[in-house]
C-alpha positions in Angstrom: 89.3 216.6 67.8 89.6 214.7 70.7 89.8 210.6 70.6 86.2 209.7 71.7 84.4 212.4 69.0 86.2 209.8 65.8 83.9 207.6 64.0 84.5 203.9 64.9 85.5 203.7 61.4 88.3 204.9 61.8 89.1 204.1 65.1 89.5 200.9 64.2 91.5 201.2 60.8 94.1 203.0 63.1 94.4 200.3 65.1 94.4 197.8 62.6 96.7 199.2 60.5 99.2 200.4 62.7 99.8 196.6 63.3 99.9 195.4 59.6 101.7 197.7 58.6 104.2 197.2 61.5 104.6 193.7 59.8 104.7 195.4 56.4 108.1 196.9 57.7 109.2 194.1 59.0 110.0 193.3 55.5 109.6 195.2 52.9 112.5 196.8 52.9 114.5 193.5 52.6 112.8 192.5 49.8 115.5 194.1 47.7 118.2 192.4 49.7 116.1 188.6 48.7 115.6 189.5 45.3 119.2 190.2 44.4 120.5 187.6 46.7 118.4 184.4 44.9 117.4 185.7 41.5 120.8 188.0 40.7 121.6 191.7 40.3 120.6 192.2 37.0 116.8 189.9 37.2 116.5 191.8 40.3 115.9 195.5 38.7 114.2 194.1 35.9 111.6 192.1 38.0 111.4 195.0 40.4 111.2 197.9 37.7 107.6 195.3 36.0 106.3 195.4 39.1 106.1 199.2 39.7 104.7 199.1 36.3 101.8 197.3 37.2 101.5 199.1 40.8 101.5 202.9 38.3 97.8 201.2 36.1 96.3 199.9 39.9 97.0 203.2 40.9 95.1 204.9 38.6 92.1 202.2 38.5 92.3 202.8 42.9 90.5 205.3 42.8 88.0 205.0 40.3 86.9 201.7 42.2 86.6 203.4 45.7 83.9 205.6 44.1 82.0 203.3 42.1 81.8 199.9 44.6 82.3 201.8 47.9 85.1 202.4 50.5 84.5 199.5 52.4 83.8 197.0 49.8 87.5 197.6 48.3 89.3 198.0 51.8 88.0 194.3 52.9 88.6 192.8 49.7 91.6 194.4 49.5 92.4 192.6 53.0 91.5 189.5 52.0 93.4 189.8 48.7 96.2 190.6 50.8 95.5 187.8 53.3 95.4 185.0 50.4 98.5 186.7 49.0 100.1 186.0 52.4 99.8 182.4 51.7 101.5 182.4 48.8 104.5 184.0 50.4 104.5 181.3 53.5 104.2 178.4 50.9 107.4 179.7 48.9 109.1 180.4 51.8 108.3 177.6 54.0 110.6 174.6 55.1 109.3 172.7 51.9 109.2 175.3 49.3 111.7 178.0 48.8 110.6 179.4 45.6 112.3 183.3 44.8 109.9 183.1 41.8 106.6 182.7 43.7 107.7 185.2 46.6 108.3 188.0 43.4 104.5 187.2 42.4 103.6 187.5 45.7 105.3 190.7 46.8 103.9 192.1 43.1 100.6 191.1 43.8 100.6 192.5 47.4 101.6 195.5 45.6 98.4 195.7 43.4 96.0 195.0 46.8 97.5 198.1 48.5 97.2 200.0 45.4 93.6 199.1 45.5 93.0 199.7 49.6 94.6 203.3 50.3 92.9 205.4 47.9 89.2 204.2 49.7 91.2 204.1 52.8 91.9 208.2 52.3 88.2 208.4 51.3 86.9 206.8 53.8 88.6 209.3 56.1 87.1 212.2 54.1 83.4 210.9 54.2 83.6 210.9 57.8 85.7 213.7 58.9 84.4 217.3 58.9 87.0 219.1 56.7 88.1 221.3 59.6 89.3 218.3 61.5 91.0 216.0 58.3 94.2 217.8 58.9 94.5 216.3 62.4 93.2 212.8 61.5 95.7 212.4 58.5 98.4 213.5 60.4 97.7 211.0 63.4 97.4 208.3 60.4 100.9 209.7 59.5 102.1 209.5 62.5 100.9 205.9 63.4 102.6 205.0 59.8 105.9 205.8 60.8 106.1 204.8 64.3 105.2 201.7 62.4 108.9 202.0 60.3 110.4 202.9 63.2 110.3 200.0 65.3 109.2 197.4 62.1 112.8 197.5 60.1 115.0 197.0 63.4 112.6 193.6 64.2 112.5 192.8 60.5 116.4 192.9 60.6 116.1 189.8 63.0 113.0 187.8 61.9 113.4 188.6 57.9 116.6 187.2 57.5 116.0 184.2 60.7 112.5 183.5 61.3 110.9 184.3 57.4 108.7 181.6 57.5 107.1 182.8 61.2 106.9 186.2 59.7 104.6 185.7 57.0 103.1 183.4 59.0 101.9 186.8 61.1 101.7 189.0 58.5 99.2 186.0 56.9 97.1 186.2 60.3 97.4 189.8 61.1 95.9 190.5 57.6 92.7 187.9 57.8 92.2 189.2 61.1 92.0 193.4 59.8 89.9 192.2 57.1 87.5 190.5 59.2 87.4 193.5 61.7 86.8 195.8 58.4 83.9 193.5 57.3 82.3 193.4 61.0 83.4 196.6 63.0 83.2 199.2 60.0 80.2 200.3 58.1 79.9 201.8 54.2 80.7 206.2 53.8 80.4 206.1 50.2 77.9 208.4 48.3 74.7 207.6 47.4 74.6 205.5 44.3 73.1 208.2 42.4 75.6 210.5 43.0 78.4 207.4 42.9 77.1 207.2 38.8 77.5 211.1 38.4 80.9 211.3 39.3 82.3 208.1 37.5 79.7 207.5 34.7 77.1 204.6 34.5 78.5 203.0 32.0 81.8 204.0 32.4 84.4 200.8 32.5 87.8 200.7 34.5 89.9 201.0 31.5 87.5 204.4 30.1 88.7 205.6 33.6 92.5 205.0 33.0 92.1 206.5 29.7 90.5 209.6 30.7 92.6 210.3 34.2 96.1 209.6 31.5 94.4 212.0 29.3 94.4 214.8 32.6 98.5 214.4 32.0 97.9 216.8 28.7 97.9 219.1 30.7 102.2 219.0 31.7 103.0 219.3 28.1 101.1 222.9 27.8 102.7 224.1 31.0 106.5 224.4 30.2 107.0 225.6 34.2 105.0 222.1 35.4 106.8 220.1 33.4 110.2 221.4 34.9 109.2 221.1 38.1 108.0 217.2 37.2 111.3 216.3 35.4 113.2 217.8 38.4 111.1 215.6 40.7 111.6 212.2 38.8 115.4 213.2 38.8 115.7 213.6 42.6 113.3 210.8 43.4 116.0 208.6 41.9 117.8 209.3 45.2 115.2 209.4 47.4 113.7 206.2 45.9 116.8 203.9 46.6 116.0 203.8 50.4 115.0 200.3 49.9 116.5 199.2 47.0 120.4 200.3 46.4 121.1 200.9 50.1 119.5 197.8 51.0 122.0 196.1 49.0 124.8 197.9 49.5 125.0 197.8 53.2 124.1 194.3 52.9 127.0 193.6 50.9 130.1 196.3 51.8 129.1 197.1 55.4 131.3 194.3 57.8 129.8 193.9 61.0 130.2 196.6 63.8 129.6 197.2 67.4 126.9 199.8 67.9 127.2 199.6 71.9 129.8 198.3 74.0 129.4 198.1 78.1 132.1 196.1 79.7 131.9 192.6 78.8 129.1 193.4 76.3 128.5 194.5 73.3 125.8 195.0 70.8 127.3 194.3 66.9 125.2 194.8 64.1 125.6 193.2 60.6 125.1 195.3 56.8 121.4 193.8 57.2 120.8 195.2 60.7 122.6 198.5 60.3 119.8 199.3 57.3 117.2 198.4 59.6 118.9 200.8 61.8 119.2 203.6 59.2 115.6 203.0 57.8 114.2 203.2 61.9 116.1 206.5 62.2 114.2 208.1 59.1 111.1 206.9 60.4 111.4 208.6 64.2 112.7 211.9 62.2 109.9 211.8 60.2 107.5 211.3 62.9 108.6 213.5 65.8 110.4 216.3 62.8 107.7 217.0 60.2 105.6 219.7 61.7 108.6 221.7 63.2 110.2 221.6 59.8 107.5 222.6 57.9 107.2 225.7 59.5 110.6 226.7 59.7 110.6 225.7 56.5 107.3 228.3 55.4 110.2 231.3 56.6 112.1 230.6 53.0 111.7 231.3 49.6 110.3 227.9 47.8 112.9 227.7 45.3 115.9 228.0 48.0 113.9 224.9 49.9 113.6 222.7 46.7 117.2 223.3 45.5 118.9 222.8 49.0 116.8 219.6 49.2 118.3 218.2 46.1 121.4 219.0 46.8 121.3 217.6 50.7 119.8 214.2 49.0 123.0 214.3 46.7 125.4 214.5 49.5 123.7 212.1 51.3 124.4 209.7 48.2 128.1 210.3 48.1 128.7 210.0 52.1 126.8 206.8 51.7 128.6 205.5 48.7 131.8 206.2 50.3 132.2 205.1 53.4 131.1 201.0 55.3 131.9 203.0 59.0 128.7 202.3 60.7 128.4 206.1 62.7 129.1 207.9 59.1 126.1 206.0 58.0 123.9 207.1 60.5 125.1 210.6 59.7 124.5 210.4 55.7 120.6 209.1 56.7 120.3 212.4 59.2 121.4 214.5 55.8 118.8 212.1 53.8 116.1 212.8 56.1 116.6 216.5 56.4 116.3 216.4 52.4 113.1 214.9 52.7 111.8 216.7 55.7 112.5 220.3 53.7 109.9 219.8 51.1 107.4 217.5 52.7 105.1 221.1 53.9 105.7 223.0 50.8 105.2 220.6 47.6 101.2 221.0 47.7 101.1 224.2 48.3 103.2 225.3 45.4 101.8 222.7 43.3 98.6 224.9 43.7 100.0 228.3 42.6 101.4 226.6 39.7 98.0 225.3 39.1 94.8 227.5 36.9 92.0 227.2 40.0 89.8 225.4 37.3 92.5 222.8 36.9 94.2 221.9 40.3 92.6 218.8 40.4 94.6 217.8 37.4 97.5 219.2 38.3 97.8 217.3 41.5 97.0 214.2 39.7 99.6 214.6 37.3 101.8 215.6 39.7 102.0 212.4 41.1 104.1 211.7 37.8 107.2 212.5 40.3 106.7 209.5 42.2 105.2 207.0 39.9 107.2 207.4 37.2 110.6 207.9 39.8 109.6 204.7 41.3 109.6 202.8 37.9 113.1 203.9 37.1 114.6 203.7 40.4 115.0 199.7 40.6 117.4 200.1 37.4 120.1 201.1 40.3 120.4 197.2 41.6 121.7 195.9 38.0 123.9 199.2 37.6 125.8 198.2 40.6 126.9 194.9 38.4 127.4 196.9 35.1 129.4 200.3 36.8 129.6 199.5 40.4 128.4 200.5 43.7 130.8 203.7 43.5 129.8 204.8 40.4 126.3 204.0 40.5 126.1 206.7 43.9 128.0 209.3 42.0 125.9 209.1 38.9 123.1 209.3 41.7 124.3 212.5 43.1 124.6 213.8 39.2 121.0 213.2 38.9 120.4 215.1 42.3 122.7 217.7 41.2 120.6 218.3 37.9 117.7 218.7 39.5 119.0 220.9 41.6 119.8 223.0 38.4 116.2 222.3 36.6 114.2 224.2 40.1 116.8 226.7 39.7 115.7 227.8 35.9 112.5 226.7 36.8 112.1 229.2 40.5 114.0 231.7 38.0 111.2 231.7 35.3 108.2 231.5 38.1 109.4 234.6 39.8 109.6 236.2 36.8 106.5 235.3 35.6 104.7 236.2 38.6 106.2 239.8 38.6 105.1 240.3 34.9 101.4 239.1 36.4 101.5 241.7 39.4 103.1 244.1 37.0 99.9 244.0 34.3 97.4 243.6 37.7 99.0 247.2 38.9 98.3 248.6 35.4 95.1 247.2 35.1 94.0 248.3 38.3 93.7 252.6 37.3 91.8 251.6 33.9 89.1 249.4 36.3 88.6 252.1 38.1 
């Protein structure tokens, strides 16, 4: 699909997006580092853990709104949630307010606007893309996105910790101005309201649709193999997951400054804060220029051998990073983290769908999402475990969890295999009486 057959819809979100969420890099990944820093260890993983919570109910409210008050309507006020949010952050972090509190409201609430703007973002995309050409707009989407950590952590690393005040200011403008391109440059894609009430209900309130999308999750505890493969997930995610939160703050705190480059007379040294910029960068441009080649060598494997290797890789990963402040190690223990993620990043959909009845995928991939939500809730617990066990201990026990869950695919690939043999089995034997 070439560049000048895309709807200006989403020509312009690429655009616009690309550059706010270039500032979104810029520091998010600190916010870890700030939390600890001025509110403590321990308040930290608490505060952090409440606002996943309330980031897992917009989640499933997302959604629901997209379809009921259009794509466009909840991307622009999204914006301008986000926009006014911005304030908030530039007022407690200002020369005349430096307020840890206010910025924890702020970064929560920012939270709960992005939960509302990417599900109608992703709609938007599929009202307007003929299905044969989505695969190639969301992966240029993907794309965008990570060029967008690559080059947004290594400035954050500078302007975060140095110029806070100026950041927010452009993350305050760059927002206002994406929502007023959304209002003025975009137009609606949602169904007709008539079809809009069939699929949510015409009387059906936000809370009804909570109830009945948590109600989908019924279906994990009849499906012994699903809920392996969920438990395994939430497991490894706790690795996975501590990207920005227990490597922020361990490299921010045990990592001395190094020299990265050093050419006669000059040198370029990088402190804890800058090497995670570094590391998080890296991930980012392995993501982006590594995904497609991976997932097809990836496609030559057996599944179970994929998800295994992958939790064991993101356990290693933990231990090299937990051991070791050398600056070049580090680099090598995010190549090993990458490479975990890379593995299964082609191969979890599609094997979420043969686990799934075909009258039921939709739940399943819903309730799927359980990996993620409910690993992202746990995962800030790390930060205060650092204080009660220590930063050693705290990456081993990591690498347990990975280890475990390297165990739970095992049984769980073990029992699928077997289960689809039996199924080919009784189809073979079926097959003579059908005839």
């Amino acid at each position: 699909m070439k560049w000048k057959d895309w709807d200006t819809n989403i020509k312009v979100r690429l655009v616009g997006e690309f550059f706010v969420s270039l500032l979104f890099w810029m520091f998010f990944p600190f916010m870890a580092i700030y939390f600890s820093d001025e509110l403590g260890k321990e308040t930290a993983g608490i505060l952090l853990v409440l606002s996943q919570v309330v980031g897992v109910v917009t989640n499933l409210v997302g959604g629901y709104c997209a379809d009921r008050y259009g794509r466009k309507k909840m991307m622009v006020i999204s914006a301008w949630g986000q926009a006014a949010t911005f304030i908030v952050f530039v007022l407690a972090n200002s020369p005349w307010l430096d307020s840890p509190i206010l910025t924890f409201i702020a970064f929560s609430v920012l939270g709960l606007f992005g939960s509302l703007y990417w599900p109608a973002s992703h709609a938007m995309i599929a009202d307007v893309v003929e299905e044969k050409d989505r695969t190639e707009v969301f992966a240029v989407f993907y794309t965008s996105m990570n060029l967008s950590v690559v080059f947004g952590p290594v400035l954050g690393s500078i302007f975060f910790f140095s110029y806070r005040f100026e950041l927010m200011i452009a993350c305050l403008i760059f927002s206002a101005i994406l929502a007023v391109v959304l209002a003025k440059y975009t137009r609606e894609t949602v169904p007709l309201k008539k079809e809009i009430l069939e699929q949510v209900g015409a009387d059906k309130k936000w809370h009804e649709a909570v109830w009945e999308q948590l109600k989908d999750y019924r279906v994990i505890a009849s499906d012994k193999l699903f809920l392996l493969f969920i438990l395994a997930g939430i497991l490894v995610a706790q690795t996975f997951m501590q990207m920005d939160l227990l490597l922020a703050v361990y490299l921010t705190e045990k990592v001395p400054e190094q020299t990265l480059i050093a050419i006669g007379n000059w040198d370029l040294k990088l402190t804890g804060e800058k090497v995670f910029g570094y590391l998080i960068s890296l991930n980012g441009l392995m993501v982006a220029l590594c995904t497609v080649w991976m997932a097809k060598w990836m496609n030559r494997f057996k599944e179970g051998r994929v998800f295994i290797l992958s939790a064991l890789l993101y356990g290693v990963s933990m231990l090299v990073f937990g051991g070791t402040t050398m600056m070049w190690v580090l680099f090598a223990a995010m190549v090993i983290f990458t490479t975990a993620e890379l593995m299964v990043v082609g191969i979890q959909e599609s094997f979420i769908s043969k686990l799934a009845p075909e009258d039921m995928r939709g739940q399943y991939f819903a309730a799927a999402g359980l990996r993620f939500t409910i690993g992202r809730t746990i995962a800030p617990i790390s930060i205060p475990l650092t204080m009660w066990i220590g930063f050693d201990n705290t990456f081993y026990l990591l690498f347990i969890l990975a280890v475990i869950s390297a165990g739970i695919y095992y049984v769980m690939f073990r029992a699928f295999d077997k289960k689809v043999k039996t199924n080919s089995t009784a189809e073979t034997k079926a097959k003579p009486a059908l005839s």
